[in-house]
N, C-alpha and C positions, 0 to 999 in steps of 0.2 A: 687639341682643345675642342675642336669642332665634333669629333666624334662624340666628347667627353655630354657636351651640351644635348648634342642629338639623342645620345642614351637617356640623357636625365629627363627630357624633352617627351620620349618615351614612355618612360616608366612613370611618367605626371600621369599622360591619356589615359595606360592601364589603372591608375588608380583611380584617378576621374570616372571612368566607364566599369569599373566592379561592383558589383552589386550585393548585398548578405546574401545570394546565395551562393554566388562565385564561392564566397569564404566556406560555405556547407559543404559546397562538392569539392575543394579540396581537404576539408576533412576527412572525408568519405573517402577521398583516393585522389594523392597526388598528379594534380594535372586532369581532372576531370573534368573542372570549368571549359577546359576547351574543348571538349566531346559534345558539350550541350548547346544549345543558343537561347537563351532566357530570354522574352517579348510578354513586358506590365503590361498590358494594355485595361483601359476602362469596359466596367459592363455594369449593367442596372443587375445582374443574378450573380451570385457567387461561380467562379467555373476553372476548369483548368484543360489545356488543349494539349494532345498531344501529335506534333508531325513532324514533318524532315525535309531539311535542307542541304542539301548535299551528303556529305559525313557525318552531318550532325544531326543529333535529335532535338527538334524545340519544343519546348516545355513554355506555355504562356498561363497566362491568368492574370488574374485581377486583384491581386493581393502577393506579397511576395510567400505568404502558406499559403497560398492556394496552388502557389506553382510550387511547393515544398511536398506538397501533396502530389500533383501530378508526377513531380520526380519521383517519388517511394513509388506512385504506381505503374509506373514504368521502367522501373526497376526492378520489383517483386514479377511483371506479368510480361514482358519481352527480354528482362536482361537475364530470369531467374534468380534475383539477387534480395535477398530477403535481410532490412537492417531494422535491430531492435535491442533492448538494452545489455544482450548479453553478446552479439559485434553492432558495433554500429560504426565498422570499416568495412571495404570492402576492395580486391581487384580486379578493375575493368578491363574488360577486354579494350584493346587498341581499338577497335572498332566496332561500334554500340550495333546491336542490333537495329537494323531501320523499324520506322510506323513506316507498314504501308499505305493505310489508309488511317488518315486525320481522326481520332478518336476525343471526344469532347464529353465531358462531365459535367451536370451543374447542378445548386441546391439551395432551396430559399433557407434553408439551415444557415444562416451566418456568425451565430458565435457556438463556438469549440471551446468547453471547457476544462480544465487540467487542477487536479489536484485537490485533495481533502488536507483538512487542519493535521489532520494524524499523519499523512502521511510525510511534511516537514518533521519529527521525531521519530516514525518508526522508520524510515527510509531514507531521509535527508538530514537527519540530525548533525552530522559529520559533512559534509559535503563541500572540496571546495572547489575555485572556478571552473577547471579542467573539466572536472565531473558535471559541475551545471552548463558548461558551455556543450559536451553533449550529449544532455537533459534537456535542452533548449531546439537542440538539432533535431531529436527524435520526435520532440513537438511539431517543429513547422514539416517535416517528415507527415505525421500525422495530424493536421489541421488545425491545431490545438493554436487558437488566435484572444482566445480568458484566461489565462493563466492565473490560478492565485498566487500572489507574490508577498509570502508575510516575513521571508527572511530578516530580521536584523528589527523587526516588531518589539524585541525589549531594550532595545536602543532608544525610539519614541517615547517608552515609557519613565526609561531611568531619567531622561533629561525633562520631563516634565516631572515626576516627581520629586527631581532636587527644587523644580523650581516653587514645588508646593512647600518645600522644608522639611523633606524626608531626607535624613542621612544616607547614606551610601550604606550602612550597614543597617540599616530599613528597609532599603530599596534591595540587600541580598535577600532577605526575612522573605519578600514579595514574592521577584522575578524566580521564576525556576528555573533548574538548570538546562543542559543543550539537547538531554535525552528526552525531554519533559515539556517542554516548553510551546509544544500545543495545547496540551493541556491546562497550561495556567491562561494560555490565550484562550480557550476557548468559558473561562471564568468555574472551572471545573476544583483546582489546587492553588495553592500558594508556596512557593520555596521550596521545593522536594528538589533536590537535585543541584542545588547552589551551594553557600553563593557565587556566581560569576564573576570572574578575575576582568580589571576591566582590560587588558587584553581582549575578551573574549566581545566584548562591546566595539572596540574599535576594526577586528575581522569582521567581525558582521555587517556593520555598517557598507565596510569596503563592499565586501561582498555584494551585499544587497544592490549597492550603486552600478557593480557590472552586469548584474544581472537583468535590470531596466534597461540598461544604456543599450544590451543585446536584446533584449525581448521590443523595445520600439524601433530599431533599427530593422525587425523583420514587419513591421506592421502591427505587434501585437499591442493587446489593452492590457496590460497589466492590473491585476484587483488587487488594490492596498488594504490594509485592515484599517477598517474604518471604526468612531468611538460608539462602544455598546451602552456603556454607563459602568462597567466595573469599575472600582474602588479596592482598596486594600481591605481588607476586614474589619479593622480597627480604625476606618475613617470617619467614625462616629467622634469616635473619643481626641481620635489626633487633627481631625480638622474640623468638627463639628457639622457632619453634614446628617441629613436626612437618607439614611440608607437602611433598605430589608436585609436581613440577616439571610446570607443562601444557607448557610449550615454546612452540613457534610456532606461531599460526595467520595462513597467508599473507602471513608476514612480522613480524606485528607479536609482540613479547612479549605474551604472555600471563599474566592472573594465577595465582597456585599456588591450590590445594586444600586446605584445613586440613584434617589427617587429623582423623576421627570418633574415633579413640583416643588425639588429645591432650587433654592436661591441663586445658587451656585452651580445651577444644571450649565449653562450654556458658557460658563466662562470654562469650566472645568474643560468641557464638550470641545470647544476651542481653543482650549491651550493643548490641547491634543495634537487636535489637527494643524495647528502652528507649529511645530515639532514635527508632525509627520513630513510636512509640508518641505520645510527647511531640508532635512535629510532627504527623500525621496519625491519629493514635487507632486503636483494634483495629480487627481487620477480620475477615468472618466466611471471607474466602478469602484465600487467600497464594500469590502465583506463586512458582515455583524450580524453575530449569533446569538442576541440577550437571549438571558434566562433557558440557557442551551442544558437539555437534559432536569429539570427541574419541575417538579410539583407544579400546578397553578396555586397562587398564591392571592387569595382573593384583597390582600391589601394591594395589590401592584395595579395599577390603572393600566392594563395593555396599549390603549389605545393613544394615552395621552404619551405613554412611552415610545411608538411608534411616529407617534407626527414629531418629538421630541428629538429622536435621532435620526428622523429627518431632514429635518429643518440645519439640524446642526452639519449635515451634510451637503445640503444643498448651499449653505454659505461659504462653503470652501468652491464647488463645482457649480451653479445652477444647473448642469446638465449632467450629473454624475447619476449613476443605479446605485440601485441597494440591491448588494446579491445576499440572498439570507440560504440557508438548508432548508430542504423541507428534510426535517428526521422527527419522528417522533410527536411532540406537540407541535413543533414548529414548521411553519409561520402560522403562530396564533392567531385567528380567523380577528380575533377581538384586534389584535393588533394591526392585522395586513389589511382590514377588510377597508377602512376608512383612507386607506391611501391611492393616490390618484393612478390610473392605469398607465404603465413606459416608467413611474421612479421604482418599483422593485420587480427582481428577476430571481425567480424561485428554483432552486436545485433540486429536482425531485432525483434525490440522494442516490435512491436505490429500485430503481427503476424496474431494473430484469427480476427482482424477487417482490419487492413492497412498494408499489408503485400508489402516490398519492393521488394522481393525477385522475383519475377515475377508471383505471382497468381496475378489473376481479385484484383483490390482495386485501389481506386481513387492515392494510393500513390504508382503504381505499378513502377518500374525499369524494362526497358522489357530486358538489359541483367544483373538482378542481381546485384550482388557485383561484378560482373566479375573473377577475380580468388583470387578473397580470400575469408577464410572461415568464414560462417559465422553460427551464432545458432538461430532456430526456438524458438519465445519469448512468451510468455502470460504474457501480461499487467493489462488487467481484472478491472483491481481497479486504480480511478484517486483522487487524495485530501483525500485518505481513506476515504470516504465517507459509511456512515452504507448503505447497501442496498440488497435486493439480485439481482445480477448477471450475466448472463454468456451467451458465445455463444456456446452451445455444439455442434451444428452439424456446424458451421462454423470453429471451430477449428478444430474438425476433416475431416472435408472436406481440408481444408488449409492444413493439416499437410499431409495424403497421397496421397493429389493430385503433392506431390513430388514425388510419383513414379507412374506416367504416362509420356507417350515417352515424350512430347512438354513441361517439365520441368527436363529430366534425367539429362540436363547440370548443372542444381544447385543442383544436391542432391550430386555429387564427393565432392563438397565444404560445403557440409552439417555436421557440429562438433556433434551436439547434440542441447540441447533446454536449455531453459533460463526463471528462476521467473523473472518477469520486472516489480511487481505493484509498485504502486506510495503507495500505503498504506497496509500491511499485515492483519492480525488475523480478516480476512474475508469472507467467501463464501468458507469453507473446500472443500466442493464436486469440485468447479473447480482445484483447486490445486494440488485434488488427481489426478484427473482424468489427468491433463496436467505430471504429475511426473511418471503416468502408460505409456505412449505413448511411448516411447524409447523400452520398455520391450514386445511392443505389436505390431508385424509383419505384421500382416492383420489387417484392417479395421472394423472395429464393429457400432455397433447402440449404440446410448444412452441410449436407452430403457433396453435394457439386462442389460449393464454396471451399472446404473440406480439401477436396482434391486439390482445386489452384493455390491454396496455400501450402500444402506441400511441394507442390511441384518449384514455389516462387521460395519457399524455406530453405531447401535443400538446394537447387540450382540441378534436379532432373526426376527425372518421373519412375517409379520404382513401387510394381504393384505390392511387394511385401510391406514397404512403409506405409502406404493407401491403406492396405488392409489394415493396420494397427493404429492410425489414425482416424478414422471410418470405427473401430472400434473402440474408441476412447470417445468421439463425438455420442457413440448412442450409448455412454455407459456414464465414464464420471465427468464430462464434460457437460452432460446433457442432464443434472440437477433437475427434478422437471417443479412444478407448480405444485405448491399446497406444502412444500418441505422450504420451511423458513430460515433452514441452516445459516450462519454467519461466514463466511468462507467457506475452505476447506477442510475437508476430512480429513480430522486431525490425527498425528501417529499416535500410534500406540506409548510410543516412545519416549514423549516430551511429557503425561500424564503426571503426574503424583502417584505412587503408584496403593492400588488397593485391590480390594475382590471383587468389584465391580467396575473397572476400568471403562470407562467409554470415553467422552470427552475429557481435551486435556485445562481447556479453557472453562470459566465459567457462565459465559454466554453462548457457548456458539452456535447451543441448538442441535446437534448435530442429530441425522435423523439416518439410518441404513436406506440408500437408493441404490447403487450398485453392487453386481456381484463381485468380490475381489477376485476372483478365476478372469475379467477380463482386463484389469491390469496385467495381471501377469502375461497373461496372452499376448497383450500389444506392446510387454517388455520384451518379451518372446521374438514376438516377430522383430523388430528395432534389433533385437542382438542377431537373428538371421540375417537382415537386411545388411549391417556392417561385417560381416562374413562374406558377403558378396559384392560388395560394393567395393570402388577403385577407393587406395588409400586416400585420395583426393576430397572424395567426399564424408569420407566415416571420420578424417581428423579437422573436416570443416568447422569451422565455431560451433554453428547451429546444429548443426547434428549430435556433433558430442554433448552438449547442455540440452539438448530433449533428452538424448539417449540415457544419460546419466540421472535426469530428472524423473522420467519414464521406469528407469526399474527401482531409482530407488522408490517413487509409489507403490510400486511393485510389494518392493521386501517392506518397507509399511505395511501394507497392507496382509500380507503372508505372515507378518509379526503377527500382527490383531488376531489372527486366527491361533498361530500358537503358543500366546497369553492366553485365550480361553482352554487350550488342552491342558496347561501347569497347572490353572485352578483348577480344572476338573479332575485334573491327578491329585491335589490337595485338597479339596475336598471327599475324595474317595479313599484318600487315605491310602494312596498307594505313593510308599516312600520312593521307591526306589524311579517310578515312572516320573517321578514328581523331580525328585532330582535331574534326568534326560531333560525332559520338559524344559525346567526352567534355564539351565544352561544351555541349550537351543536358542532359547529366544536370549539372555545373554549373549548369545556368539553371533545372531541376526542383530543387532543392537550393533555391535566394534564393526562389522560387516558393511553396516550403513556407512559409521567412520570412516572406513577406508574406502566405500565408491566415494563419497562425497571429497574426499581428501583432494582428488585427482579434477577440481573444477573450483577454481578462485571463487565464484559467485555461490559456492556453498558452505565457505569456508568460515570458520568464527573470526577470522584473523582478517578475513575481510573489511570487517565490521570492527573490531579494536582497533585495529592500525588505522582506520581514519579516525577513529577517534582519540589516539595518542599525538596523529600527528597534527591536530589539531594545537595541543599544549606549547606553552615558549618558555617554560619551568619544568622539571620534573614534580610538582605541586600542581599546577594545572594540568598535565600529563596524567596524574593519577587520578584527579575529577573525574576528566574525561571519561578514561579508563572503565571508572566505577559508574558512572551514567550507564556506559553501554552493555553494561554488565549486569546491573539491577536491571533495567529495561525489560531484558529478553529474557530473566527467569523472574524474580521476588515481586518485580514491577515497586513495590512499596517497602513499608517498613513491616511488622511483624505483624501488625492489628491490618494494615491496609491488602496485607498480603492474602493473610486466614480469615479473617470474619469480612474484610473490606471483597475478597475474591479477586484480585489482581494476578495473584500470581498463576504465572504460565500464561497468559492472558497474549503476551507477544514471543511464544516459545518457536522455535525453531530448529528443522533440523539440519542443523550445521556440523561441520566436521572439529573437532575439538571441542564440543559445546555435549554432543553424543557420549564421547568418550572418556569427559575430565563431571561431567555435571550432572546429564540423562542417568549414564552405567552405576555410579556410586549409589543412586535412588536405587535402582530395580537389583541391583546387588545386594543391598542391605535389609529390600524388605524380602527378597528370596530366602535371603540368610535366615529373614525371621519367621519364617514360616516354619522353613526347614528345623531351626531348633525350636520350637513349638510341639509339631510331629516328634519330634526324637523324644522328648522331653513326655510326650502320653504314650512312648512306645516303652519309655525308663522311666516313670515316676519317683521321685527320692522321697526315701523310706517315709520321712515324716511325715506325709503326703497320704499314706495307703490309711491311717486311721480316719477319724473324725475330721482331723483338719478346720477349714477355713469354712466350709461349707454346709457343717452340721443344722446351720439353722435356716438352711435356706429352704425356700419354700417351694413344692413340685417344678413350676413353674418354671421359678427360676435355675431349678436345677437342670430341666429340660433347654433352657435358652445357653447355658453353659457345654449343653451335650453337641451341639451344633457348631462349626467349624467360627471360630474367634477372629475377629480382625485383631491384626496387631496392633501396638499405636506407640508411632515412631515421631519424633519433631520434625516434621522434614524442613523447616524454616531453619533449626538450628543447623542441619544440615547444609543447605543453602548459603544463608550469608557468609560465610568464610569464604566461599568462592566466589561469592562478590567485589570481596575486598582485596585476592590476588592480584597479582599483575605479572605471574609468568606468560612470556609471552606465545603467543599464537601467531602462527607466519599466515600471510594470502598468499605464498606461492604456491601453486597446485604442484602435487607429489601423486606418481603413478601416474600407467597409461589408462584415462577414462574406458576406450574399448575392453583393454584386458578388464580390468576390473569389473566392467559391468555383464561381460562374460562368466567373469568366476563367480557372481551373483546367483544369476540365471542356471548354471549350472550344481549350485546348491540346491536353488529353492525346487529345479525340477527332475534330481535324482531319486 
């Protein structure tokens, strides 16, 4: 019995004495916590220390992400152990590599921020604990201490609007569904994607609630959505308010505006925040996006609207922020300009390409945010779109050309920096490298930087890899200035397809910066380097997901080129080269399929399966389903698809998505070309007289002589496969190396 006591006696202290990040480093690797020695201590500067104590490495700071931080970088640069969303395990040696000399980081940058509105629907839409407990990890991992936290955001709303006397089959009409639901949040749509089963209200809720209870148990602020003024669209009529009419955005209705001078502004305002309240508790920041993406509308008082959701915010918190976007028009000068300096804090969105902030960019502000604070953003990623990436020397140019004299005025107001993609578990290397900037004083090269991230990615140093990373920094990583693109260079693949194929999206700007000769090269090298490397390292996580990532850019890119040789075989009217041609790039297309097949995080079935298993019905099962499914091809209905331009807008190249959805598109318009050509090589007889054409006029006889676009529904094509629900596995199939050998070995015979 006395033993019994002694144990229990025991295992109290260790629980008493564990700390959140004990629970990190046993994620990371069973029995870890005890390799390290964690020491909180107090400091007036953000910092994290790294040294040694006997066996052990300590990891101190003053925040428990700040020593989240110190572990990743102590991890990535003496252990060689590089964790990010594609491992975020890892096994530790029995004994850590020692500090031998005490190395200390610090940064008056103190909030780290995570996450854009998009990125809860094109990345998180499905998500649950497991997966956000390590999404939460990878954060304090990487510094990330603002988290936006809008999960379970249409929970707040259903329960305030029953309490206005909107039915439950009202409030479906509203709330959009789980693939969607940034976008109704961010007052863009209404109902696409619903209605939601209330099933789907009470996970979330859950959800939402462990998500907090871990994000403040690390020290972090959690940003709850705070009230903009959106209304339903019909809250004219249904509850008699004073509301502007948003209209349409790319098709879909959009919800109204509650004017700041109704009656009914601040009770509304605060039945809000009573509900948020109740389920998720205060919060010391509050996002709000009014009038996001919209016209200036010269009925709308900016101003008064801004001290209006103010006010309504500060009676929940007196010491809460308003974090807003800087995107586009916003934060309207009319609106920001009259609020007092410390209550809002500005996300200059898109920082490494369109910086508001006052560097060179066509979206430049030449005084800033004026005096309030705002955080330097990486956007990086639009529609999660598979691709690689990045603008290394534009970010870093952007980021310390705040300390030169003709910008010293914005750096007083300068908080720290901010994750802002539109879609995550993409392009590691920018992420790390934007999560290092805060801790890194002087200015550096990508090239050096470059190196240590490989050497800490992989776990050893291997001049063939050097050379093909070093090659990708000065080509498509390296996006430079004055090319506005939206992401990634998009594939050839995911297009609609036609005779002038370039972008598959309809924003994304995409503009020619690199040569595709050096993708291939640094797939090249990457498939040398796993030819000589111990099996150790070629079947490590990280390797295999660059390397597989790496060519398939590769054969993307070697497609785009032989797209352009089939049209020039069909417009030359050479049948038979035309034929070759198109079946090539056919057989590059199933090609992609099957590298991608061989890596879960590329897979379609990744991305269904959490959205089925989401369902507690095969009814909600097929919602889901069909959310995740519209999403990443039609995006909308048929008007919001084709004249709205959604579609392909979140396209991806995944394995099953290539082969059941991509192939049938460039299959069928192949086809149509093909009988086209046949059909002016055999004209039928009725054809060779007058025909249809006798009265047409030179002109147009001449615009007929010239090589015809076909014209195919490709929407009617499309939604049938929206509405499937054969299934698609995540478990990866094939050896990644073989495979991404048999690539390379195609594209360079």
């Amino acid at each position: 019995m006395k033993k019994f006591f002694f144990s229990l006696f025991c295992m109290m202290v260790l629980v008493a004495q564990a700390t959140p990040i004990d629970g990190l480093l046993e994620r990371i690797d069973r029995g870890a916590s005890q390799k390290f020695k964690i020491e909180l201590k107090k400091a007036d500067r953000d910092y994290f220390e790294l040294d040694q104590a006997g066996r052990r490495v300590v990891v101190r700071g003053n925040s428990w992400v700040n020593i989240g931080v110190g572990i990743n970088w102590y991890l990535k640069y003496y252990a060689g152990i590089h964790l990010s969303w594609n491992q975020m395990q890892a096994e530790l040696p029995d004994v850590l590599p020692p500090v031998g000399k005490k190395e200390r980081h610090e940064t008056d940058l103190g909030l780290r921020y995570d996450f854009n509105y998009c990125t809860f629907s094109y990345s998180m839409a499905f998500w649950d604990w497991p997966r956000w407990e390590r999404e939460i990890d990878w954060m304090t991992l990487h510094g990330v201490n603002l988290p936006l936290a809008v999960v379970g955001e249409e929970c707040v709303w259903r329960n305030m609007l029953l309490r206005l006397g909107y039915s439950e089959e009202e409030i479906g009409k509203f709330i959009a569904g789980p693939a969607f639901l940034a976008w109704w949040a961010m007052n863009n749509l209404e109902g696409w994607g619903g209605p939601l089963p209330l099933s789907w209200y009470a996970r979330q809720e859950q959800l939402q609630q462990q998500i907090l209870k871990r994000m403040k148990e690390l020290g972090m602020h959690p940003v709850l959505p705070g009230y903009c003024g959106m209304v339903p669209h019909d809250a004219r009529q249904r509850l008699g308010l004073n509301v502007s009419d948003a209209g349409l955005w790319n098709g879909f209705q959009r919800p109204a505006n509650l004017s700041p001078t109704d009656a009914r502004f601040d009770e509304i305002a605060a039945l809000y925040y009573e509900e948020l309240t109740k389920l998720y508790g205060k919060a010391d920041y509050y996002s709000m996006d009014p009038f996001h993406e919209s016209a200036d509308d010269a009925s709308i008082d900016y101003a008064e609207s801004g001290r209006k959701l103010m006010a309504a915010m500060k009676r929940v918190n007196p010491k809460a922020v308003w974090v807003v976007q800087g995107w586009t028009e916003n934060p309207r000068p009319a609106m920001a300009d009259p609020l007092k300096a410390g209550d809002l804090l500005v996300l200059d969105l898109f920082s490494e390409c369109r910086p508001m902030f006052g560097a060179p960019s066509i979206w430049r502000r030449d005084v800033g945010y004026k005096q309030h604070d705002w955080l330097f953003c990486l956007l990086e990623n639009f529609g999660a779109n598979v691709g690689l990436h990045g603008r290394m020397d534009q970010l870093l140019d952007n980021f310390y050309l705040l300390q030169t004299s003709n910008l010293k005025s914005q750096i007083s107001n300068l908080k720290g920096i901010g994750f802002t993609m539109e879609g995550s578990e993409n392009n590691p290397v920018m992420f790390e490298l934007m999560s290092e900037l805060p801790w890194r004083p002087e200015k550096f090269t990508k090239e050096e930087w470059v190196k240590n991230y490989v050497k800490a990615r992989y776990g050893t140093t291997d001049e063939t890899i050097e050379k093909a990373w070093l090659i990708l920094a000065n080509s498509i990583y390296n996006c430079p200035a004055g090319n506005n693109q939206q992401g990634p260079h998009e594939s050839i693949f995911c297009g609609r397809p036609g005779l002038n194929n370039f972008q598959a999206s309809s924003w994304s700007k995409m503009k020619n910066y690199y040569d595709p000769a050096s993708t291939l090269e640094a797939a090249r090298l990457m498939n040398e380097a796993a030819s000589h490397l111990s099996p150790l390292t070629t079947h490590h996580s990280n390797f295999e997901y660059d390397l597989v990532d790496i060519t398939r850019q590769a054969l993307a890119d070697q497609a785009r080129l032989q797209y352009q040789h089939a049209i020039a075989d069909y417009k030359a009217f050479s049948l038979e080269n035309f034929k070759r041609s198109s079946a090539r790039f056919l057989h590059m297309l199933l090609l992609q399929d099957s590298l991608l097949a061989t890596r879960s995080e590329f897979r379609l079935g990744h991305w269904t399966q959490m959205a089925i298993n989401c369902g507690t019905t095969p009814e909600e099962k097929k919602l889901y389903e069909w959310n995740a499914r519209v999403q990443i091809t039609t995006w909308g209905n048929r008007y919001c698809a084709d004249t709205g331009g959604l579609r392909d807008y979140a396209h991806k190249e995944w394995q099953g998505l290539l082969k059941d959805f991509y192939y049938p598109r460039w299959k069928a318009y192949f086809d149509a070309l093909l009988a086209q050509m046949e059909a002016q090589l055999h004209p039928q007889p009725e054809l060779l007289g007058a025909g249809p054409n006798a009265d047409k006029t030179a002109s147009e006889l001449f615009a007929l002589a010239l090589p015809q676009e076909v014209k195919i529904d490709w929407y009617a094509m499309e939604e049938p496969w929206t509405l499937q629900q054969n299934p698609y596995s995540a478990e990866p199939e094939g050896d990644p190396v073989q495979m991404a050998r048999r690539v390379i070995d195609f594209l360079t015979k």
